[in-house]
C-alpha positions in Angstrom: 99.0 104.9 103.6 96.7 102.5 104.9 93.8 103.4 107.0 92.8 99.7 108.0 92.8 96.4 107.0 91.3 92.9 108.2 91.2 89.3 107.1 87.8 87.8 106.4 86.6 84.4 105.4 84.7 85.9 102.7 83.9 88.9 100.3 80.2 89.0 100.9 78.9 93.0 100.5 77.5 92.3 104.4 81.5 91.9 105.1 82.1 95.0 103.0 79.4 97.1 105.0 80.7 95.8 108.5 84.4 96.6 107.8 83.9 100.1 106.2 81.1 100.5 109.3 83.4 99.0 112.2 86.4 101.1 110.0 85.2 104.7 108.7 83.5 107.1 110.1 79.8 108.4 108.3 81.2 112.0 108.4 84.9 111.0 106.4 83.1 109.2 104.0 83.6 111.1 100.7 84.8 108.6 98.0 85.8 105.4 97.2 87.3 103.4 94.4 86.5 99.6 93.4 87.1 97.0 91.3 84.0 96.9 88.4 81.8 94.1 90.8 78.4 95.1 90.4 77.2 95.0 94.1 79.9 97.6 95.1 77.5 100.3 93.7 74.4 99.9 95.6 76.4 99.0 98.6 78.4 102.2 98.5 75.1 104.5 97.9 74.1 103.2 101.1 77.2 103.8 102.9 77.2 107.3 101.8 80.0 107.1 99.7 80.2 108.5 96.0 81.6 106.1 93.6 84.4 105.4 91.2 84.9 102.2 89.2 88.6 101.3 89.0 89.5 102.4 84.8 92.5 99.8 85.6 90.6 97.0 85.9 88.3 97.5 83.1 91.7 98.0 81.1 92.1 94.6 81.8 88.8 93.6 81.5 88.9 94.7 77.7 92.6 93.2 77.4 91.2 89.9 78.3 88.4 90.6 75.7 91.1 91.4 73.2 93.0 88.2 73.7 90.3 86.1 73.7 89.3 87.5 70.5 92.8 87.2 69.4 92.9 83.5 70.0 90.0 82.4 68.5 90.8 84.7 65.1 94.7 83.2 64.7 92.9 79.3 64.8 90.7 80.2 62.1 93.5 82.0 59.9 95.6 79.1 60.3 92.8 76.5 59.3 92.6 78.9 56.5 96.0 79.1 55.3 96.4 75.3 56.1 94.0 74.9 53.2 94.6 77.3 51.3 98.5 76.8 51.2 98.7 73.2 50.8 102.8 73.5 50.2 103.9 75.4 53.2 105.6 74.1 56.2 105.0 75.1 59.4 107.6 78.1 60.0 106.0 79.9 56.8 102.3 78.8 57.6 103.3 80.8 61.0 104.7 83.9 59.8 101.6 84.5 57.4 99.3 83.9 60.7 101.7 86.4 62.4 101.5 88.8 59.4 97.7 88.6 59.1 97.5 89.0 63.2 99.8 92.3 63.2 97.1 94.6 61.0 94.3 92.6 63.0 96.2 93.8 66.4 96.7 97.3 64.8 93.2 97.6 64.3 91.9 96.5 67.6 94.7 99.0 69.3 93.8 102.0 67.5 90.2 101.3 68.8 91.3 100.3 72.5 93.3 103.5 72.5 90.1 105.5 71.1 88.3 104.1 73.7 90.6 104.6 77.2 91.4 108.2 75.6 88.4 108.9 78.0 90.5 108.7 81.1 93.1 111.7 79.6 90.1 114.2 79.5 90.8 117.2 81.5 87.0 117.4 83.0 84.3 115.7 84.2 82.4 117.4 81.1 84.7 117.0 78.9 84.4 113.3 79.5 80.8 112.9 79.1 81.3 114.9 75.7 84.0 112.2 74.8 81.8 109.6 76.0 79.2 110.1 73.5 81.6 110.7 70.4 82.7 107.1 71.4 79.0 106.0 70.9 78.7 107.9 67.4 81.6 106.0 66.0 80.8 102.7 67.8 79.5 101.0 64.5 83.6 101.3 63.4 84.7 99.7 66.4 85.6 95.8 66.1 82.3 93.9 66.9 83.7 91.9 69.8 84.8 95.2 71.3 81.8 97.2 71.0 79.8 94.7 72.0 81.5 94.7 75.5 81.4 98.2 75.9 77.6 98.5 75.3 77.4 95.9 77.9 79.6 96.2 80.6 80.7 100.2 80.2 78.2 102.3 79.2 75.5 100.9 81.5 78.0 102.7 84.2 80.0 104.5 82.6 79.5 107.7 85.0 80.9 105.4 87.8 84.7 105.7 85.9 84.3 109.3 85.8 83.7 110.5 89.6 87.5 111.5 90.0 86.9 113.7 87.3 84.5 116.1 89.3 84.7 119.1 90.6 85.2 118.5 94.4 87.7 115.4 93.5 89.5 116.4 90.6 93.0 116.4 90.8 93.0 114.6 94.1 91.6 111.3 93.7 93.3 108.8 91.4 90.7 106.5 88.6 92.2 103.6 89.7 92.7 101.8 93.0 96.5 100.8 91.7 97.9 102.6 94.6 95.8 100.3 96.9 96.4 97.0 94.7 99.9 97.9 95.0 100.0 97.9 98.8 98.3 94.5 98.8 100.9 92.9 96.2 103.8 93.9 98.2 102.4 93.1 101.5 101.8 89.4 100.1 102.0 88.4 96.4 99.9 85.6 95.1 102.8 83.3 95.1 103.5 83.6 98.8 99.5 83.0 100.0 99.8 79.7 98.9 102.5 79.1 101.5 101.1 80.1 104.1 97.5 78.5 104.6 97.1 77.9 108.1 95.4 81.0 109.4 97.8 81.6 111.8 100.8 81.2 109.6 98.6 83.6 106.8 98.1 86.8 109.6 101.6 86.0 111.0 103.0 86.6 107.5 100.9 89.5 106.0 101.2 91.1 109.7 105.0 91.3 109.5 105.3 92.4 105.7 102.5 95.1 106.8 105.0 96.5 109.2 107.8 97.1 107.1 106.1 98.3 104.0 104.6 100.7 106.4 107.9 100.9 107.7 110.0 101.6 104.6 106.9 104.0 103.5 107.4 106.3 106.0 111.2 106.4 105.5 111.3 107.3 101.8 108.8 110.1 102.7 111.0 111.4 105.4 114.3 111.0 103.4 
């Protein structure tokens, strides 16, 4: 359940800090989950807070990664086959792209599986021990893939474990889905841009609030 919300005109960290401050009280501050925005961490040292990075959203951080990589490799094999295969029409230049693609995929799957593994480890120890069997292996990993992980996850990468820890373990979640999920039912992307008059915006969101709530509490009372 929600503990409070608000509608700002912005997602400055001074916003952040004056909603959790106006919202939480120093003493229930224990942990918090975000999304992988690097000004979250300093900010939520400060608010006393220990810190977990969202394992969802760098999912989908290294999905993007993955398709981008994906794109780029299907344009060259099919300037290559184009070239190379002089007599084909376009439905067999396209399955041999596909065919190519499919072991590439495989590859890249096997690794990205390797790699979230981490989130299935049944303690904050064991985690740090699967952490650096990832880096031992990391020259086997696709290039494009290891290269973000040495950027954007291992720099941090003790921010995605905190739920594993002793006082949180079993109790707090890696992700912020449940949170994400509030927000999407409350008022999906599609409906925002409906409703952009502020009034029409906090009418809207205030009366899908109430029923979610609403409908919440019945389903854990039934």
């Amino acid at each position: 359940m929600p503990i409070a919300e608000a509608i700002y005109d912005d997602m400055e960290t001074t916003t952040i800090k004056e909603f959790i401050e106006t919202t939480i009280p120093h003493h229930k501050r224990k942990l918090i989950v975000t999304d992988l925005l690097d000004d979250y961490n300093s900010l939520m040292d400060n608010l006393g807070f220990e810190h977990q990075y969202c394992s969802f959203h760098l999912t989908k951080n290294i999905n993007k990664q993955i398709n981008k990589h994906l794109n780029k490799t299907k344009v060259k094999i099919e300037k290559k086959i184009k070239k190379t295969y002089l007599e084909l029409n376009k439905t067999q230049i396209k399955e041999k792209v596909e065919k190519k693609l499919k072991i590439i995929k495989e590859e890249i799957n096997l690794f990205k599986g390797i790699s979230l593994d981490l989130f299935k480890q049944k303690s904050y120890e064991d985690a740090l021990k699967y952490v650096e069997r990832i880096k031992y292996i990391l020259d086997e990993f696709p290039e494009f893939l290891a290269k973000y992980l040495k950027k954007e996850f291992f720099p941090k990468y003790k921010k995605f474990l905190t739920f594993l820890k002793k006082p949180h373990i079993g109790k707090i979640d890696s992700t912020n889905n449940k949170t994400e999920n509030y927000i999407g039912n409350i008022m999906p992307k599609a409906d925002k841009n409906k409703y952009r008059t502020k009034i029409g915006f906090i009418n809207q969101i205030y009366h899908r609030t109430r029923n979610w709530i609403k409908n919440t509490k019945y389903q854990l009372t039934n």
